[in-house]
VOSEGU-288244 format. One record per atom (N, C-alpha, C): residue number from 1; x, y, z; residue in three letters; atom name. Coordinates in steps of 0.1 Angstrom, whole numbers. Last residue first. Layout:
! VOSEGU-288244
seq NUM	u X	v Y	w Z	type ALA	atom CA
...
//
This chain:
! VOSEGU-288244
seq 84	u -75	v 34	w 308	type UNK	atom N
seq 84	u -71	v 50	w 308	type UNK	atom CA
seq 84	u -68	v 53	w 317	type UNK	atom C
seq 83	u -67	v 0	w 296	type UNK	atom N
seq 83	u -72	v 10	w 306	type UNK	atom CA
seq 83	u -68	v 26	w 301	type UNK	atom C
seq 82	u -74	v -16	w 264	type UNK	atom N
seq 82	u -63	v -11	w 279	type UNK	atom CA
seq 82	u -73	v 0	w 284	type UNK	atom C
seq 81	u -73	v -50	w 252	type UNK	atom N
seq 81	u -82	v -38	w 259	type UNK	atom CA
seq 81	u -76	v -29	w 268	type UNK	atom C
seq 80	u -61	v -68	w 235	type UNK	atom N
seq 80	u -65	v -53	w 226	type UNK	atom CA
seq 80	u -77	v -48	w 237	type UNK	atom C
seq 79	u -53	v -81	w 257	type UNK	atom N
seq 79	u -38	v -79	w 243	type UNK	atom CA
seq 79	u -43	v -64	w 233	type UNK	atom C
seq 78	u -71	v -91	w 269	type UNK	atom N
seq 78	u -62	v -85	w 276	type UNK	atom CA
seq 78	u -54	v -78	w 265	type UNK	atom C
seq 77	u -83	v -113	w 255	type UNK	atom N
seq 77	u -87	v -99	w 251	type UNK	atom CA
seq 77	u -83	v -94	w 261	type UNK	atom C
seq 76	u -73	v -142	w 262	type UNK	atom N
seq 76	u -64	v -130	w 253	type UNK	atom CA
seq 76	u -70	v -114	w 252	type UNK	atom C
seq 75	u -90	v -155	w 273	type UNK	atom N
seq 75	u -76	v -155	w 281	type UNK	atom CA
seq 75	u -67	v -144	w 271	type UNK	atom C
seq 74	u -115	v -153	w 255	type UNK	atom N
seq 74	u -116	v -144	w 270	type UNK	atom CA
seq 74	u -106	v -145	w 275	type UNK	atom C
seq 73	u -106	v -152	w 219	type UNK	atom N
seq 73	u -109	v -158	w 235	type UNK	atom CA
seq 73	u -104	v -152	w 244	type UNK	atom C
seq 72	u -118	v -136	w 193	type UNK	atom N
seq 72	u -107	v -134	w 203	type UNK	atom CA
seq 72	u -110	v -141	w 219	type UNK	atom C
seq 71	u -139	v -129	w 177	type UNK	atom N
seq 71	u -127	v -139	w 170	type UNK	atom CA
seq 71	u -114	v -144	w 188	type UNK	atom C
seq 70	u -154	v -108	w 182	type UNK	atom N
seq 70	u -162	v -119	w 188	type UNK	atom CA
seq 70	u -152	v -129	w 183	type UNK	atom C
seq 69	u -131	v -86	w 187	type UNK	atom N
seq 69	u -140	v -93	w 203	type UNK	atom CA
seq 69	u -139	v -108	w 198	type UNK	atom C
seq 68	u -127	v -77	w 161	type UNK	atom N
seq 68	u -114	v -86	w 168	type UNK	atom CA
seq 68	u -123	v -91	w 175	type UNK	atom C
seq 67	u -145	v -52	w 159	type UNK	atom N
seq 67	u -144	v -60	w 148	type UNK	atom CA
seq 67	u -138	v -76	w 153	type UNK	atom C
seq 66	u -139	v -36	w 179	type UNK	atom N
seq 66	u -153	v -44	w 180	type UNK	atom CA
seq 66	u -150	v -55	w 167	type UNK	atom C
seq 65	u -111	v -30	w 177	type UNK	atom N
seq 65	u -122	v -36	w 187	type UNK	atom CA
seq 65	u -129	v -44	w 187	type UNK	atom C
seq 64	u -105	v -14	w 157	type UNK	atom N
seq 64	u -113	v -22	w 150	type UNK	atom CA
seq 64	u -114	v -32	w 162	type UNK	atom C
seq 63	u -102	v 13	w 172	type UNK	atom N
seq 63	u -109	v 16	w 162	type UNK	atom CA
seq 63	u -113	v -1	w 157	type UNK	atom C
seq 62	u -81	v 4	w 191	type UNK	atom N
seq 62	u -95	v 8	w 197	type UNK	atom CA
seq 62	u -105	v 11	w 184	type UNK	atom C
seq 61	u -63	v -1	w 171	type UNK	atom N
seq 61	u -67	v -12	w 181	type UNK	atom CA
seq 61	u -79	v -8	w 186	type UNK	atom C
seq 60	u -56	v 29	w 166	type UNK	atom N
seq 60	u -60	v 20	w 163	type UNK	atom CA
seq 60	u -66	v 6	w 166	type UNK	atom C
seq 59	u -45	v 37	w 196	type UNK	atom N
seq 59	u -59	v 43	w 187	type UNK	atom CA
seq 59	u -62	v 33	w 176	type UNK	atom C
seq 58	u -26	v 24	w 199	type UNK	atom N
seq 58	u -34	v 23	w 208	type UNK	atom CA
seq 58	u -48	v 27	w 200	type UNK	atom C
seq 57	u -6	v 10	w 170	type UNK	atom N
seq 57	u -9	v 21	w 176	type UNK	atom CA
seq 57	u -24	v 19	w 184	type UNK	atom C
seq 56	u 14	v -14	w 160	type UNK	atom N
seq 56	u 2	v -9	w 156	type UNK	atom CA
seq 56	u -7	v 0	w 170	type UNK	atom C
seq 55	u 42	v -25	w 146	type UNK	atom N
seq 55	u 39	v -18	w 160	type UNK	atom CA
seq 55	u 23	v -12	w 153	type UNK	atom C
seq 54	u 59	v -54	w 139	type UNK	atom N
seq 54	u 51	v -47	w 133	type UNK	atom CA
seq 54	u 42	v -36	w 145	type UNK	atom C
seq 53	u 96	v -57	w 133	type UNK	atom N
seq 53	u 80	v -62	w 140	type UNK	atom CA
seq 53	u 73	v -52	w 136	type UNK	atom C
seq 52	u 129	v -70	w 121	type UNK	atom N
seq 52	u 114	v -59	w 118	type UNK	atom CA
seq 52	u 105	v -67	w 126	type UNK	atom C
seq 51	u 156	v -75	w 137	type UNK	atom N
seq 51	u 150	v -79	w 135	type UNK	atom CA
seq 51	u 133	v -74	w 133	type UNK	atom C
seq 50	u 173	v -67	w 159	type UNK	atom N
seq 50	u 177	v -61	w 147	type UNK	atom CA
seq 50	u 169	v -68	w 135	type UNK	atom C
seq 49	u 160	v -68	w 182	type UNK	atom N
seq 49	u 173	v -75	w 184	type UNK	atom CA
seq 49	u 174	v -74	w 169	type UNK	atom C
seq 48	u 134	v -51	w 169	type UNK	atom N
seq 48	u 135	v -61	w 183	type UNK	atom CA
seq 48	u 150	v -71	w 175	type UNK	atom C
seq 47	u 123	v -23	w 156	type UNK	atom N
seq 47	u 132	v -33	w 154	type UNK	atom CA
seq 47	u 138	v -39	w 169	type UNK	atom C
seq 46	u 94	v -15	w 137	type UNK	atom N
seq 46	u 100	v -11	w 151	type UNK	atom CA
seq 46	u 106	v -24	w 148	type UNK	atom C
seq 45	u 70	v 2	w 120	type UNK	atom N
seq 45	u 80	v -8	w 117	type UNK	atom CA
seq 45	u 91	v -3	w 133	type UNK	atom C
seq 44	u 39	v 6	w 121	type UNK	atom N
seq 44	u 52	v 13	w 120	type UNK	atom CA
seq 44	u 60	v 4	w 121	type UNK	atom C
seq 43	u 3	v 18	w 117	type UNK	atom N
seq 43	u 10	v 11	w 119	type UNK	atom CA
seq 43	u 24	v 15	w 114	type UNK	atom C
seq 42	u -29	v 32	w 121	type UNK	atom N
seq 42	u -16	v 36	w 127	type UNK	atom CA
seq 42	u -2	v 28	w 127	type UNK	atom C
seq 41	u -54	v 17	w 100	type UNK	atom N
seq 41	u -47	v 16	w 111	type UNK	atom CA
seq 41	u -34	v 26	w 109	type UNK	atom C
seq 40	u -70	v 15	w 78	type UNK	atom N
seq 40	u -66	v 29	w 76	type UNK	atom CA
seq 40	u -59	v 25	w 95	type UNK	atom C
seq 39	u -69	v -9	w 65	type UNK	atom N
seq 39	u -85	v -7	w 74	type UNK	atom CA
seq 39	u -78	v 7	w 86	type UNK	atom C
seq 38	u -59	v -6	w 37	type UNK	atom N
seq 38	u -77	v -18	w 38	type UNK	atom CA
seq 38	u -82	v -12	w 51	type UNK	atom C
seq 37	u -42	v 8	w 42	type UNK	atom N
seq 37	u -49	v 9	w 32	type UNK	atom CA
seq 37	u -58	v 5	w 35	type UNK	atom C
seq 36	u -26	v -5	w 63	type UNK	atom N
seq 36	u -28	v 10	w 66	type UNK	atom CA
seq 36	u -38	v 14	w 56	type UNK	atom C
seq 35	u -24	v -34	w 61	type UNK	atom N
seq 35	u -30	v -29	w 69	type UNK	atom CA
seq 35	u -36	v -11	w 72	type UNK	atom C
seq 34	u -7	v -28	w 37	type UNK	atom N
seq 34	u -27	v -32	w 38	type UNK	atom CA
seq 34	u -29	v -31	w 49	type UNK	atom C
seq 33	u 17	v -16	w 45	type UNK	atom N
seq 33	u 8	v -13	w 35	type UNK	atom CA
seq 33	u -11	v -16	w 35	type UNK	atom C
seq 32	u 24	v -35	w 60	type UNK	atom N
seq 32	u 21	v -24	w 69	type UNK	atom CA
seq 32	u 13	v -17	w 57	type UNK	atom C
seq 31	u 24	v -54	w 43	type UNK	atom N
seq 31	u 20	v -61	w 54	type UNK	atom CA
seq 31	u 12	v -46	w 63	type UNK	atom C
seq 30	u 55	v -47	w 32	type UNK	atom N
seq 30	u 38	v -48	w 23	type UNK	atom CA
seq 30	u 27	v -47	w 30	type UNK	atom C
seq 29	u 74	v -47	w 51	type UNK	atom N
seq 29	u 67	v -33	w 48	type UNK	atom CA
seq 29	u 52	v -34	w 39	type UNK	atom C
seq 28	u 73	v -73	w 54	type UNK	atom N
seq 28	u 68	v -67	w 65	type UNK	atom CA
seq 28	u 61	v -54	w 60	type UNK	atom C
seq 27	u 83	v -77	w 32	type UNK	atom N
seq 27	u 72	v -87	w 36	type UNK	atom CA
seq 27	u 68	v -78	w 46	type UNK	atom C
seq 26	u 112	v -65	w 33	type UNK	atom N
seq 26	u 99	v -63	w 22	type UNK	atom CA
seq 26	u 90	v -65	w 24	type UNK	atom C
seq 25	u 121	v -74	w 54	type UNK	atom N
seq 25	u 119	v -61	w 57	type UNK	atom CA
seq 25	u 108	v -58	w 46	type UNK	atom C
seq 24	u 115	v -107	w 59	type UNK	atom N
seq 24	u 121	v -99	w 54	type UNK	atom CA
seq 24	u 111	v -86	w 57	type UNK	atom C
seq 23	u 98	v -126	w 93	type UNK	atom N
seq 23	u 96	v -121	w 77	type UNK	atom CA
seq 23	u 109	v -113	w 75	type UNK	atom C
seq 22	u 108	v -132	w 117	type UNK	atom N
seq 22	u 110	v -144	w 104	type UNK	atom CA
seq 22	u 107	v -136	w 90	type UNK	atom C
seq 21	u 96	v -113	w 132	type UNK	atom N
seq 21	u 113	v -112	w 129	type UNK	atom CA
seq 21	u 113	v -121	w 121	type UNK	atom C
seq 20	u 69	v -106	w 140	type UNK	atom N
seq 20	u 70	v -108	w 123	type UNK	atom CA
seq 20	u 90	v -106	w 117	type UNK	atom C
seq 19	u 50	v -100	w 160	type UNK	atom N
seq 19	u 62	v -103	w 162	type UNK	atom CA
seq 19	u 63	v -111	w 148	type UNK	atom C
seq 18	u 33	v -73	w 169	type UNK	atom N
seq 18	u 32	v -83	w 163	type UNK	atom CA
seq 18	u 48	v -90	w 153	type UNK	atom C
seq 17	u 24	v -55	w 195	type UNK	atom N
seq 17	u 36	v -53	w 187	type UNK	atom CA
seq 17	u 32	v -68	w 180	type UNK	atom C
seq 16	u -2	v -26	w 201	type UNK	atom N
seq 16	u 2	v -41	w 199	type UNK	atom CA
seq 16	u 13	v -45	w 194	type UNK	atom C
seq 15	u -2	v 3	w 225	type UNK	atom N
seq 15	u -3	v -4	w 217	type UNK	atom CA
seq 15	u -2	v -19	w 213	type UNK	atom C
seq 14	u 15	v 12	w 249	type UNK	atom N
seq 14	u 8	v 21	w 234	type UNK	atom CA
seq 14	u 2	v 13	w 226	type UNK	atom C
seq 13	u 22	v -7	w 264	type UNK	atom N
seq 13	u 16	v 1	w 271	type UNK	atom CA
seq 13	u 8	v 9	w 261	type UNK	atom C
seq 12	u 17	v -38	w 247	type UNK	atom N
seq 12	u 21	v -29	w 247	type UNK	atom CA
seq 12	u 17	v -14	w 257	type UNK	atom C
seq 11	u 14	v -73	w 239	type UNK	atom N
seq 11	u 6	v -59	w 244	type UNK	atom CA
seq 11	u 16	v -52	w 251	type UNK	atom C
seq 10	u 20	v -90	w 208	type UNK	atom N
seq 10	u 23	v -85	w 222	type UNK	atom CA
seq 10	u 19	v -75	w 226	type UNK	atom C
seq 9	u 11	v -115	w 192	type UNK	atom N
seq 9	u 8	v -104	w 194	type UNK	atom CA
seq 9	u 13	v -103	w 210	type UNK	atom C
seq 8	u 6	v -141	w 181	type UNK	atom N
seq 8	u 20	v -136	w 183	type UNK	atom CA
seq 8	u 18	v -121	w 182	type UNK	atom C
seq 7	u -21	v -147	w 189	type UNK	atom N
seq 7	u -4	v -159	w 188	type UNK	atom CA
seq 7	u 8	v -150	w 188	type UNK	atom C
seq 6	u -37	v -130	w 185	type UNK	atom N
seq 6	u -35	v -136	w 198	type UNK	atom CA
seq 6	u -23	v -149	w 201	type UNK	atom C
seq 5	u -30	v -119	w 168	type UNK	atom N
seq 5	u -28	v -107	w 176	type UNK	atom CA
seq 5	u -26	v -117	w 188	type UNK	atom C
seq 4	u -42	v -138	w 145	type UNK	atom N
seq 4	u -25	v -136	w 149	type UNK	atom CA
seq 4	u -20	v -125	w 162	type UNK	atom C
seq 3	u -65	v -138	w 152	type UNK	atom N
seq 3	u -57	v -155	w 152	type UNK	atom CA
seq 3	u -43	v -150	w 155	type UNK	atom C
seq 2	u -72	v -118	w 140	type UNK	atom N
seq 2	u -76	v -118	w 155	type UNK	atom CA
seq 2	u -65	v -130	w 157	type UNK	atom C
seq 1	u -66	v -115	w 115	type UNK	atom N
seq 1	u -59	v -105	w 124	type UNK	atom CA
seq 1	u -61	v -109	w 139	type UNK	atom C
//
């Protein structure tokens, strides 16, 4: 999760968008499946030039944080830390 937030994760004023337009709409929806099962995240399907990404919610991101830090180099932990 950390490898990909930081390659193809985008920071969001709400949140992370995880840029998954190469996957089918299937792939993607399974994808939002575990992530919402295994580690109970906020996640949603949002469409960039008509193409699925993966949108995962500010509260979330702040719930597995601490889990991402120690995987995440200091030029990217901009991507899951936002201000109030």
């Amino acid at each position: 999760m950390a490898h990909w937030i930081c390659c193809d994760g985008t920071n969001t004023f709400n949140g992370i968008t995880l840029q998954t337009q190469s996957f089918t709409l299937k792939e993607v929806v399974f994808i939002i499946n575990v992530l919402i099962v295994k580690f109970d995240l906020n996640c949603s399907i949002h469409y960039k030039r008509g193409s699925p990404t993966i949108y995962i919610s500010v509260q979330s991101i702040n719930k597995i944080r601490p889990f991402l830090l120690p995987y995440i180099c200091d030029s990217m932990k901009y991507k899951i830390i936002y201000k109030n």
